[in-house]
N, C-alpha and C positions, 0 to 999 in steps of 0.2 A: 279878543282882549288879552294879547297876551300879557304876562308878568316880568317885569322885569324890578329888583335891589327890591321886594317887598316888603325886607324885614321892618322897615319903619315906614314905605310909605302909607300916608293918610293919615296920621296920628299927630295931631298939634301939640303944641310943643308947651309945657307947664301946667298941664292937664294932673299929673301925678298918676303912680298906684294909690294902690287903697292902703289904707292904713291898718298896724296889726291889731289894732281894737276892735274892727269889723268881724267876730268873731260869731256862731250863734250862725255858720251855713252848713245849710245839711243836702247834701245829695241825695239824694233815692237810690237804695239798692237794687236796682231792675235785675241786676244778673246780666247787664250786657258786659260787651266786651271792651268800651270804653269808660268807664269808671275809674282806672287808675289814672289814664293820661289827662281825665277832668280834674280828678282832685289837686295830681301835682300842678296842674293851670293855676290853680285858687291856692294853692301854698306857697308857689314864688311869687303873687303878689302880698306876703303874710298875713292870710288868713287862717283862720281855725277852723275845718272842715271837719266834718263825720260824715262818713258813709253807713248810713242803714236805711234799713225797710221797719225799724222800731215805731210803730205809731207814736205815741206819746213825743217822742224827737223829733219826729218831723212836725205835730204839731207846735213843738216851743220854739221851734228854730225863727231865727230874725229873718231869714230866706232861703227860697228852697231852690235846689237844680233838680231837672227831671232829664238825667240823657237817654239813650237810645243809640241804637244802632240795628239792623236787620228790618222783620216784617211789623207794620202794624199790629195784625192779626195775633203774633205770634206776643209780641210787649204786651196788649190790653190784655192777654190771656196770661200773661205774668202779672201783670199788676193785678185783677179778679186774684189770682187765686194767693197772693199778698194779701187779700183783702183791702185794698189800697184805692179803690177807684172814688168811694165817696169819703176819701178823706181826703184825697188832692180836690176836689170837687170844689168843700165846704173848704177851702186855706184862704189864707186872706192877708197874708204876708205877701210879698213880692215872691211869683216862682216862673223862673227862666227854663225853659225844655230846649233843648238843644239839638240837632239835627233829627232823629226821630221822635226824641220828646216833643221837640215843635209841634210834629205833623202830631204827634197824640192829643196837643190840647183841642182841634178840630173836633167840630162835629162826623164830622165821615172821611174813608180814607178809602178811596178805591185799591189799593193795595192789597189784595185777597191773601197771598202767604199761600196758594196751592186751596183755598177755601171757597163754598160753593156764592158768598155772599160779601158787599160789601162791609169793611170792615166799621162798626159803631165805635168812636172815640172817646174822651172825658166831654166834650160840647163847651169845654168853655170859650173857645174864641167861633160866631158863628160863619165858616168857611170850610171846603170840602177841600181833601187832596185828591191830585188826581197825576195820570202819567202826565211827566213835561214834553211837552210838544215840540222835539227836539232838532226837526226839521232834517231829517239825515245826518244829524251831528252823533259823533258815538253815543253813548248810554254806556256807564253812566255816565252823568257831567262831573268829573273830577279832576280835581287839580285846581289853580289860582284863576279868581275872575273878581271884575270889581261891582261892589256896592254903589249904591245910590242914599243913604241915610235920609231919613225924616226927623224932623225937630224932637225925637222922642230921648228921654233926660238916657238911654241904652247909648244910646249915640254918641253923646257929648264930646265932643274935641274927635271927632271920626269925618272927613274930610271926603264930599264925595269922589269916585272912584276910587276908592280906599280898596287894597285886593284883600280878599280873607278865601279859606281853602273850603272847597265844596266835595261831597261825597253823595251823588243821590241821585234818582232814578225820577221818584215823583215831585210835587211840589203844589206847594199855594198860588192861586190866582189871588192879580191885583186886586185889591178889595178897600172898602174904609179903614180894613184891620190891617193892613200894610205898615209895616215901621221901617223897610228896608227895601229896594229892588235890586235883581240882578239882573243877567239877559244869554241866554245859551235857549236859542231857536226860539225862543219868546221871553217878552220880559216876565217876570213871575217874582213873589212875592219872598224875600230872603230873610225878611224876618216878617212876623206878626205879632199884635197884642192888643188885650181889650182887658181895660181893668188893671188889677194885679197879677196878669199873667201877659207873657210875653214869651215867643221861642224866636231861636235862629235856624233857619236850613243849614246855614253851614258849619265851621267845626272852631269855635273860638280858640279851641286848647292847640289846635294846629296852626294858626295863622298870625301868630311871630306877636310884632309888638301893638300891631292894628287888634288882633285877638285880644291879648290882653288889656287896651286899653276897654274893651267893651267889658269884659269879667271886672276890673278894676270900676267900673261904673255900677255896674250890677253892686257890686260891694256897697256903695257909697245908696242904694236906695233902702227906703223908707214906704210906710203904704202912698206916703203924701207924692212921694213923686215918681212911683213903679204906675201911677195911669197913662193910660193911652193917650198921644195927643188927639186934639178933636179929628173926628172923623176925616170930616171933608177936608182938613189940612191937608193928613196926611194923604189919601188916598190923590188929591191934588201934587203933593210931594211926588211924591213916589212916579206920579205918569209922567211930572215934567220934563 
């Protein structure tokens, strides 16, 4: 699949950014190493972003990012010793994880980090990660590949085969909690979500105007419309 003039394909046309009243988004301070290139994602659509690990702000926030970058293992055991695991737990705002935020709303995450045991998640979306079955393709899978979108309101005006930028080793199996697919040695699941939580595998803050259009959507949710489409839609979606 290769990429070719990405910057605007798959993004329809009168869809908008988000407006700067969409204000009230709060990142988590995991201590990774992508927190700056998320926040200025969410400030050239003008929004009002903070970045902390302040409980009390992440609780008032209108919604939350959860990123990541590195091991599992290595983020839950940032987040524990944040104190953070059962307050992202109990949230009930809309909250987007993003490439390994994703993989941490999972229940289990084969990704050991050099650790004797698989690694335990937050549990809220029910799906395990596991290594991507890469078929002799390098590792990791990086660089532009295209989406498949599900009717989910993350999506909106995202066109399938829309390319968005990947960085990642392991990944989600198709599941009813699919809201996206991609395909590098099998197909596998590019986004997920159940409820008020929802992640991407891949890197919105990297993948031009398709990226943005999904952050610009995330803006515009509310708890009424950050649920899951019905299961069997999506999971239907997604294999078509």
């Amino acid at each position: 699949m290769a990429a070719k003039d990405v910057t605007d394909r798959g993004v329809a046309r009168g869809t908008g950014a988000a407006k700067s009243e969409t204000g009230g988004t709060v990142i988590i301070d995991t201590g990774c190493a992508n927190l700056s290139s998320v926040r200025f994602a969410f400030e050239r659509l003008g929004a009002a972003v903070t970045v902390t690990d302040e409980p009390a702000l992440i609780k008032a926030a209108t919604r939350v990012v959860l990123p990541g970058v590195g091991s599992a293992a290595t983020a839950m055991a940032a987040l524990e010793a944040k104190g953070l695991v059962d307050l992202i737990q109990g949230l009930t705002q809309p909250v987007l994880g993003v490439c390994l935020g994703m993989q941490l709303l999972s229940l289990l995450s084969k990704e050991r980090g050099g650790r004797s045991e698989d690694c335990r998640c937050l549990g809220l979306i029910p799906t395990q990660i596991e290594a991507l079955a890469d078929k002799g393709l390098p590792l990791p899978h990086m660089g532009w590949n295209q989406i498949v979108p599900t009717a989910h309101p993350l999506f909106a005006g995202i066109a399938p085969g829309s390319y968005v930028y990947f960085v990642h080793s392991y990944r989600a199996p198709i599941s009813a909690f699919t809201l996206a697919s991609s395909e590098y040695g099998e197909t596998f699941s590019a986004a997920i979500g159940k409820d008020n939580f929802m992640g991407v595998q891949f890197h919105p803050e990297k993948s031009a105007a398709v990226g943005a259009q999904i952050l610009a959507n995330f803006l515009t949710m509310g708890a009424e419309s950050s649920a899951s489409a019905p299961a069997d839609q999506a999971a239907k979606e997604a294999k078509s």
